[in-house]
C-alpha positions in Angstrom: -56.3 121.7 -32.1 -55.5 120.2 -35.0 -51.8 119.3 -34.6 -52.9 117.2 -31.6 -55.1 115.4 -33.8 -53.0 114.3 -36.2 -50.3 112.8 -33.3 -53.2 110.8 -31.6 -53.7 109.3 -35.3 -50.1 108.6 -36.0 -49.8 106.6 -32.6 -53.1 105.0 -33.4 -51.7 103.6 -36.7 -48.1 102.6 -35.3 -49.2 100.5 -32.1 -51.9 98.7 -34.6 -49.2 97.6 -37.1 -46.2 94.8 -36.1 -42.8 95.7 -35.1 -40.1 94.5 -37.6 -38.5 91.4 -37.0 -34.8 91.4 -36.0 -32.3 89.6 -38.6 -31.3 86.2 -37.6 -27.8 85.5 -36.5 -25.3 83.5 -39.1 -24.7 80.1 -37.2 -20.9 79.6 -37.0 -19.4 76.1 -36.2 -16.2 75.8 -34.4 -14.5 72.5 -34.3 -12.0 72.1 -31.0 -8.0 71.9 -31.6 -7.6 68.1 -30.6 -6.3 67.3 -27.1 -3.4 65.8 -25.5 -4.7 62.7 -24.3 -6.6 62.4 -27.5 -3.5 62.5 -29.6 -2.4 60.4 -27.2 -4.9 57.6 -27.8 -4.9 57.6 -31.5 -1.1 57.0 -31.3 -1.4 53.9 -29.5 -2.4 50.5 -30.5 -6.2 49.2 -30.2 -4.6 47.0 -27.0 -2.8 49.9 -25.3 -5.2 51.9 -26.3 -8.3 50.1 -24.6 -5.8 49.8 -21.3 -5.5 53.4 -21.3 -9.1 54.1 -21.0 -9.5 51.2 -18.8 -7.2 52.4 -16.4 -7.8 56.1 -17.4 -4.2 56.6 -18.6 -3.5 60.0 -19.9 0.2 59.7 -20.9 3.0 57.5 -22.1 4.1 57.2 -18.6 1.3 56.1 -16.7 0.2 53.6 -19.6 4.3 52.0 -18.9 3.6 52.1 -15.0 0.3 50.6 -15.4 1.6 48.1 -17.6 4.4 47.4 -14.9 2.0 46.6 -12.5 0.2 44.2 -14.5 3.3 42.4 -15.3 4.1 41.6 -11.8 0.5 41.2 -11.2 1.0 38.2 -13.5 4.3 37.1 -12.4 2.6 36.7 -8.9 -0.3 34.8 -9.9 2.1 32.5 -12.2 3.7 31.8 -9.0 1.4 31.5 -6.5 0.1 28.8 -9.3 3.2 27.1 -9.6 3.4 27.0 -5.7 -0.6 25.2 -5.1 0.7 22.7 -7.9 3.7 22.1 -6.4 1.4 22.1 -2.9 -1.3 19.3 -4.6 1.7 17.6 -6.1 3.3 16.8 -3.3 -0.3 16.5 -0.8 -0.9 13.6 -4.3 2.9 12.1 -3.2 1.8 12.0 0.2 -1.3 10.3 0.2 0.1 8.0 -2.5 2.8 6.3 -0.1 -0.1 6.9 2.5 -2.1 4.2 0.4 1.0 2.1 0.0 1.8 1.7 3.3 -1.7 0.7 4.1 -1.8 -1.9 1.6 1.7 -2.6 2.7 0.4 -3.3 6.6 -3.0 -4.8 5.5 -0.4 -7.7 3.6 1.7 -8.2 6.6 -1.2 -7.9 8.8 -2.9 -10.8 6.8 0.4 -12.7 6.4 0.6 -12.3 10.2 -2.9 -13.7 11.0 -2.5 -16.9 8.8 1.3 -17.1 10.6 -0.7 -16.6 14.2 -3.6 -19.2 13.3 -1.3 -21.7 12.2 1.0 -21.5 15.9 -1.9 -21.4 17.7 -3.7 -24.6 16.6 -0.7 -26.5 16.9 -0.2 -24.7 20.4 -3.9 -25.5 21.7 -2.6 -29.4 21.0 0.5 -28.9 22.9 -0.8 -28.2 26.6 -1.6 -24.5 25.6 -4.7 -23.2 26.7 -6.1 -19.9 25.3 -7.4 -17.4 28.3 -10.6 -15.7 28.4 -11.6 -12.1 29.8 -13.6 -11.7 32.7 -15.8 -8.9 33.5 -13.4 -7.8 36.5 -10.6 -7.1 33.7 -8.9 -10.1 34.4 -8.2 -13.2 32.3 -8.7 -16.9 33.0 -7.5 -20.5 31.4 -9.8 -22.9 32.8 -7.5 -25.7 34.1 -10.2 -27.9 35.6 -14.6 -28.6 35.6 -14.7 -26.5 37.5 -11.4 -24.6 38.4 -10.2 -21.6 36.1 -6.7 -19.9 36.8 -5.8 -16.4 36.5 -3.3 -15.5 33.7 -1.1 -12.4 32.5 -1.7 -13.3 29.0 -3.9 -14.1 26.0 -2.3 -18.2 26.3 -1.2 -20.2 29.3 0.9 -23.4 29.2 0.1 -25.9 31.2 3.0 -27.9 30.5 6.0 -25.4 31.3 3.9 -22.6 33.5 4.3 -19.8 31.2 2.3 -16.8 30.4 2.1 -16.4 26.6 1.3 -13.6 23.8 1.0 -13.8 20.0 4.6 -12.7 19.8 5.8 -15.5 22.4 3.8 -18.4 21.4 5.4 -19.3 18.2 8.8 -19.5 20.2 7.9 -21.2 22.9 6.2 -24.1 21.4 9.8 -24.7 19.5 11.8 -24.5 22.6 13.4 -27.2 23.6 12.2 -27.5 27.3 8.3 -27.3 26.2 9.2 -29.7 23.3 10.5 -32.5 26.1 8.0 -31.9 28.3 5.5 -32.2 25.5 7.5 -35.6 24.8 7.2 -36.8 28.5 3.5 -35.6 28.6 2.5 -38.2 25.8 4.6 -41.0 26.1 7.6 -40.5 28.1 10.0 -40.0 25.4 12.7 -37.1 25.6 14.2 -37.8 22.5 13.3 -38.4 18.9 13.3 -41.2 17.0 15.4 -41.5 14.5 14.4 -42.9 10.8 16.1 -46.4 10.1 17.7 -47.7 7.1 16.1 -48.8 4.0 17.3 -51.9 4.6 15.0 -52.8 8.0 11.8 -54.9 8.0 8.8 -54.1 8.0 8.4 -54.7 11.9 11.2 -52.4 11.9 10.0 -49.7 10.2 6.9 -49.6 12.1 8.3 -49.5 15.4 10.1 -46.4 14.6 6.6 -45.2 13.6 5.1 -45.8 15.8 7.8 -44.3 18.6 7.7 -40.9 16.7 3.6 -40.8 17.0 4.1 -41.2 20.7 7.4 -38.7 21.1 4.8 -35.8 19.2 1.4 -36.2 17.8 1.8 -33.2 15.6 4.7 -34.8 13.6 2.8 -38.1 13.6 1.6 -37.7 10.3 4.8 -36.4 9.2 6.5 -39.2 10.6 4.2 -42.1 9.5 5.2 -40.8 5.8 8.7 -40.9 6.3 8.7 -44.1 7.7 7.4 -46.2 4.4 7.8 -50.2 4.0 10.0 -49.5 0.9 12.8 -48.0 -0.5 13.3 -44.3 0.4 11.7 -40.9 -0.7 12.9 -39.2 -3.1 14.2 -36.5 -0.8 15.6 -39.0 1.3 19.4 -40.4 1.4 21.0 -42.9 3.3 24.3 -41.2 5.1 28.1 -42.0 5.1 27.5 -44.5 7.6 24.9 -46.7 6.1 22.5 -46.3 8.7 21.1 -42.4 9.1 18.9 -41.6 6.6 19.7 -37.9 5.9 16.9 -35.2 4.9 18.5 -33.8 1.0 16.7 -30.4 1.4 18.1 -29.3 5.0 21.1 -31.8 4.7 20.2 -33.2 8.2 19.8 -36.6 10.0 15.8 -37.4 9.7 13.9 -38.5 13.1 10.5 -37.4 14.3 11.2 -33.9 15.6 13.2 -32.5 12.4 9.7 -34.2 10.3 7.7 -31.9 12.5 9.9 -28.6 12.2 8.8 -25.8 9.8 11.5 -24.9 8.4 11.9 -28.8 7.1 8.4 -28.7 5.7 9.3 -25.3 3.7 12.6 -26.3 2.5 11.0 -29.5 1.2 8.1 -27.9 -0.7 10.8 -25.6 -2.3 12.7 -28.5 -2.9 10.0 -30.5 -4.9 9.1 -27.5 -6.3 12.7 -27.4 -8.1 12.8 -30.5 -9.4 8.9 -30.4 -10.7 10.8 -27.7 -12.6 13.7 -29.4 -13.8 11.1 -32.3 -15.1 8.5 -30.2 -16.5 9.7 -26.4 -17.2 8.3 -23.4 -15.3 4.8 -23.3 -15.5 3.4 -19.9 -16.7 1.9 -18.0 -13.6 -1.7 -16.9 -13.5 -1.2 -13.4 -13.7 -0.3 -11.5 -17.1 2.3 -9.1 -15.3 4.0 -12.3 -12.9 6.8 -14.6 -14.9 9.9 -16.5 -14.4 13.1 -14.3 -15.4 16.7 -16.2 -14.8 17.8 -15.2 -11.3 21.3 -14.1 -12.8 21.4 -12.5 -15.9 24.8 -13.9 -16.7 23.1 -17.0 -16.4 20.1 -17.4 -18.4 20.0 -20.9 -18.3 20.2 -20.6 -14.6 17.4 -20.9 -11.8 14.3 -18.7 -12.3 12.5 -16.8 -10.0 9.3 -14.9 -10.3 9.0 -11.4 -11.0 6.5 -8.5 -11.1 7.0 -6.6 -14.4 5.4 -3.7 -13.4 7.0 -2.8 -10.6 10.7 -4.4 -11.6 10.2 -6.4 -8.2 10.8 -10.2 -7.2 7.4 -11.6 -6.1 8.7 -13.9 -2.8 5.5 -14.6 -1.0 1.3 -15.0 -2.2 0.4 -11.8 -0.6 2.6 -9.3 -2.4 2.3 -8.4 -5.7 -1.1 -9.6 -6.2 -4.3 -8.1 -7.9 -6.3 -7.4 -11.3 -8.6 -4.2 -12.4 -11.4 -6.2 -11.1 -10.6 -8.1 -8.2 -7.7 -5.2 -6.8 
C-alpha cells in the first residue's frame, strides 16, 4: 500500500543522515577556600616555615613543641661537647706530666749513672771486686787464678767481707772501717797525714807526701797537690796554732783523707768558682733562656745564682734545665 511506502522511505532518509550533535558543557573553574595549615604556613616566617614542613607541623603548637625539642637537642650536644673537651683537656694534662715525669726520671736516672760510675771505679781500686752471673743463677767475684767465690750481690769486698749493691757501695767505701783497712792494706797506716806548715822544708813537705800516697792511692794525687814546696794555696790557711794548715772552703784541718773526700772536692770547685767571679764578673751562660739573677732581691749587689727564665726555676745541677729546639 502506499502509506507503507512512504514510512520505509522516511526511515530510509533518517538513518542515512547524522544525528545532531549535543551542546557542549560551559567549563566552570572553582578555586578551593584556603586551608588551615595553609594559612598557617603563610603566617610564619621563611625559617619556621621550612621547619614546619620539615617536621610536618600543622599548628602553632606542634611548631613550639618541635622547636622545644630542638632546643634541648642542642643544649645536649653543647654539653656532651663541652664534656669530650673537658675529657681531651684533661687526657692533654695527663699525658703532659706523664712526659715530665719521664724526662724528670731519664735526668735522675742519668745523674744517677754518672754518680754510680764514678763510686764504682774508685771502689774497684779499693779491694772491691765486681761479681759476675753464672748460668746456675748465682754470682761469683773471682778471688783467685783459679778460685771464684759466691756472692749475694752485684760487688764484694775483699777487704771488710761485705756483700755490696749500687745503693751500698757508695757508703761503704766512705766508712770508716773499710777506709783503715784500705790504709792498712797499702801501707800500714790508720791514720792520715796531716799537711805541715808553710814554713817546713822541702824534705819536709815531701815526707808528708809521700805518707798520704801510701795511707790512700786515690787521694794521692790530691795530696801531692796540696803538699807544694812553696807557700800555700790559695784555699789554704795556716790555723790559730801556727802549725795546721786549715781547708778555707770546709773550714777543716787539711791531711790526706779530707784531700780525698767529695764533699771537699765540691765545696772547693764552688769555692774557686766564687772568687773567679768576684775577679772577673759572671760569665754569660751558653743558653739564651739561663742567666745569673741576685740570689736576694733585696740584695742586688748580692751573690748570683742561675736561673731558668722560662720556667721561673733555679737551675742547680747540668742535667736540669737543659735543651734547644734542635738538640731537645
Amino acid at each position: 500500500c502506499s502509506s507503507c511506502t512512504t514510512s520505509s522511505r522516511l526511515l530510509s532518509y533518517t538513518m542515512g543522515k547524522k544525528a545532531p550533535k549535543a551542546p557542549k558543557a560551559k567549563e566552570v573553574l572553582v578555586v578551593a577556600a584556603p586551608s588551615s595549615r595553609d594559612s598557617f604556613l603563610e603566617s610564619l616566617n621563611e625559617e619556621d616555615a621550612k621547619l614546619a614542613l620539615a617536621v610536618g607541623a600543622r599548628d602553632a603548637t606542634a611548631l613550639a613543641s618541635e622547636k622545644t625539642k630542638m632546643e634541648e637537642r642542642s643544649r645536649k650536644a653543647l654539653e656532651a661537647q663541652k664534656t669530650q673537651a673537658w675529657k681531651n683537656a684533661k687526657q692533654q694534662a695527663w699525658e703532659k706530666d706523664r712526659e715530665k715525669a719521664a724526662r724528670q726520671k731519664e735526668r735522675e736516672d742519668k745523674k744517677w749513672d754518672q754518680q754510680v760510675k764514678v763510686v764504682r771505679d774508685r771502689a774497684l781500686q779499693e779491694g772491691v771486686l765486681e761479681s759476675q752471673e753464672h748460668m746456675d743463677g748465682s754470682w761469683y767475684v773471682q778471688v783467685g787464678t783459679d778460685t771464684w767465690k759466691m756472692v749475694q750481690d752485684r760487688y764484694f769486698c775483699t777487704l771488710c767481707e761485705k756483700h755490696l749493691n749500687d745503693s751500698t757501695l757508695g757508703s761503704h767505701i766512705e766508712s770508716k772501717d773499710h777506709v783503715k783497712k784500705l790504709a792498712w792494706q797499702q801501707g800500714g797506716l790508720t791514720t792520715c797525714p796531716v799537711v805541715p806548715p808553710p814554713q817546713q822544708t822541702a824534705a819536709t813537705w815531701a815526707n808528708a807526701a809521700a805518707g798520704a800516697a801510701a795511707a790512700s792511692g786515690a787521694a794521692a794525687g790530691a795530696a801531692a797537690a796540696a803538699y807544694p814546696q812553696a807557700p800555700l794555696e790559695p784555699w789554704q790557711e795556716l790555723g790559730q796554732d801556727g802549725w795546721q794548715v786549715r781547708c778555707i772552703p770546709c773550714d777543716k784541718v787539711i791531711d790526706a783523707c779530707h784531700l780525698a773526700k767529695p764533699d771537699h772536692v765540691s765545696r772547693l770547685q764552688a769555692w774557686q768558682d766564687r772568687q773567679n767571679v768576684l775577679q772577673s764578673g759572671y760569665q754569660a751562660p751558653a743558653l739564651p733562656y739561663l742567666a745569673y739573677v741576685p740570689a736576694d732581691p733585696a740584695y742586688p749587689a748580692g751573690e748570683r745564682w742561675m736561673k731558668c727564665l722560662l720556667c721561673k726555676k733555679w737551675v742547680q745541677d747540668e742535667y736540669s734545665h737543659v735543651g734547644t729546639n734542635q738538640a731537645p
